[in-house]
C-alpha positions in Angstrom: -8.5 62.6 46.6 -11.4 60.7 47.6 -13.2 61.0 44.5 -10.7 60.1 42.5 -10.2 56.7 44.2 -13.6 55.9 43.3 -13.7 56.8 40.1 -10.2 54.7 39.8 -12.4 51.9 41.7 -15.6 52.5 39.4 -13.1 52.2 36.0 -11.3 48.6 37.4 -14.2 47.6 38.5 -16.1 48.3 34.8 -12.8 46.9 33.0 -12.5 44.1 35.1 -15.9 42.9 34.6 -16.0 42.1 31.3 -12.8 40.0 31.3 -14.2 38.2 34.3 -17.2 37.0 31.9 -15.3 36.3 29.4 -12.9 34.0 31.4 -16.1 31.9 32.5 -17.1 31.7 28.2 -14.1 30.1 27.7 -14.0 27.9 30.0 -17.2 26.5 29.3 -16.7 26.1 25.5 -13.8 23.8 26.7 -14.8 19.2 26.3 -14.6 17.4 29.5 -11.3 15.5 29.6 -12.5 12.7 31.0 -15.1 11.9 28.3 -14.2 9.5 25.8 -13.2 10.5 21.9 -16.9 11.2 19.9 -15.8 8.6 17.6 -16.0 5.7 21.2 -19.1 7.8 22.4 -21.4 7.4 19.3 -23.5 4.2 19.6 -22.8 1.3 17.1 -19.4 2.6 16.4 -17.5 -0.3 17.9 -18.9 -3.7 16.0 -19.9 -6.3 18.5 -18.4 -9.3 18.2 -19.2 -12.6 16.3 -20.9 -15.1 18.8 -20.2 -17.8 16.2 -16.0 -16.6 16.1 -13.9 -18.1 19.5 -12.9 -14.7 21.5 -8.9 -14.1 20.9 -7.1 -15.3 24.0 -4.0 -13.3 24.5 -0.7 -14.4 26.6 0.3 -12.2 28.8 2.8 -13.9 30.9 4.2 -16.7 32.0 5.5 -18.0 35.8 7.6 -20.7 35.8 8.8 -22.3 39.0 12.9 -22.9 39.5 12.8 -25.7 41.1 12.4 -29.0 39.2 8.8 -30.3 38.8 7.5 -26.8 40.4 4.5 -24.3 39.7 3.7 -23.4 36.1 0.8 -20.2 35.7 -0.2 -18.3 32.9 -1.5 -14.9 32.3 -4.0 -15.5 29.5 -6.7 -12.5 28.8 -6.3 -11.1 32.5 -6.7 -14.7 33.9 -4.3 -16.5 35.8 -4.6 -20.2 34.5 -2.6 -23.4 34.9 -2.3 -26.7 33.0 -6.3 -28.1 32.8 -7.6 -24.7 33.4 -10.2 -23.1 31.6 -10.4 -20.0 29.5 -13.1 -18.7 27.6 -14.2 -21.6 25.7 -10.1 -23.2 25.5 -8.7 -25.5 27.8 -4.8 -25.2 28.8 -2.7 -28.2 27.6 0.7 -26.6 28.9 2.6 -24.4 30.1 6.3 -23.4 28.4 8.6 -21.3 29.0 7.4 -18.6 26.5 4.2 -20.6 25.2 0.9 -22.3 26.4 -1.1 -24.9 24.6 -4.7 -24.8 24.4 -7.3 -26.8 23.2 -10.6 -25.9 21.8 -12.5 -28.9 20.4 -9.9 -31.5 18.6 -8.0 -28.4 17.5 -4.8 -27.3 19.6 -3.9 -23.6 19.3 -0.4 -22.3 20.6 0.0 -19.0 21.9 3.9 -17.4 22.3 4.9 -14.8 24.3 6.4 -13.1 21.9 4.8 -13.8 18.6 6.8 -11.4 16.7 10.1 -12.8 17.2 9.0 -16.7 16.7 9.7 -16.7 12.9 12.9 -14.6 13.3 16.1 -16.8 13.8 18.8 -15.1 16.7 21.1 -13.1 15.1 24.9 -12.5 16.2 
């Protein structure tokens, strides 16, 4: 009896072996999840940007106060801003109820909240 549970044991043991190394080759042919895309990773992929072109400022959000004459703030590229704040290279004018005014210069730029739905009229 005793040698047949070790030559059961030696014939696991030699089966069992080879599927343990093979579990550890396919784990390592596996990418790191946490690594960006090869297209982000390759150097010069992503153009930098055009020192001579004004960076894109980008409403996020608006705060508006209920009371009368209260607290108006912005959310404009991660940046809370109110009226004579600056951003980037933009001054804010005002502060709407779903747009801010900003100045760059002598022009006047207004960003909306929801820029998609400012040409649309409301529908019934």
């Amino acid at each position: 009896m005793d040698s047949f549970v070790m030559c059961a044991s030696r014939l696991l043991f030699a089966l069992a072996l080879p599927v343990a190394l093979m579990g550890g080759a396919a784990a390592q042919s596996l990418g790191d999840p946490t690594q960006p895309p090869a297209v982000l990773a390759t150097p010069g992929a992503v153009a930098a940007p055009d020192p001579a072109e004004p960076a894109a400022l980008q409403l996020q959000s608006i705060l508006v106060s209920r009371e009368a004459g209260g607290r108006r703030v912005a959310v404009i590229n991660g940046e809370v801003v109110r009226p004579g704040a600056k951003v980037g290279d933009a001054v804010v004018e005002a502060v709407g109820e779903n747009t801010v005014v900003v100045r760059r210069g002598k022009s006047k730029e207004t960003l909306r909240l929801f820029p998609a739905a400012a040409g649309k009229t409301a529908r019934q």
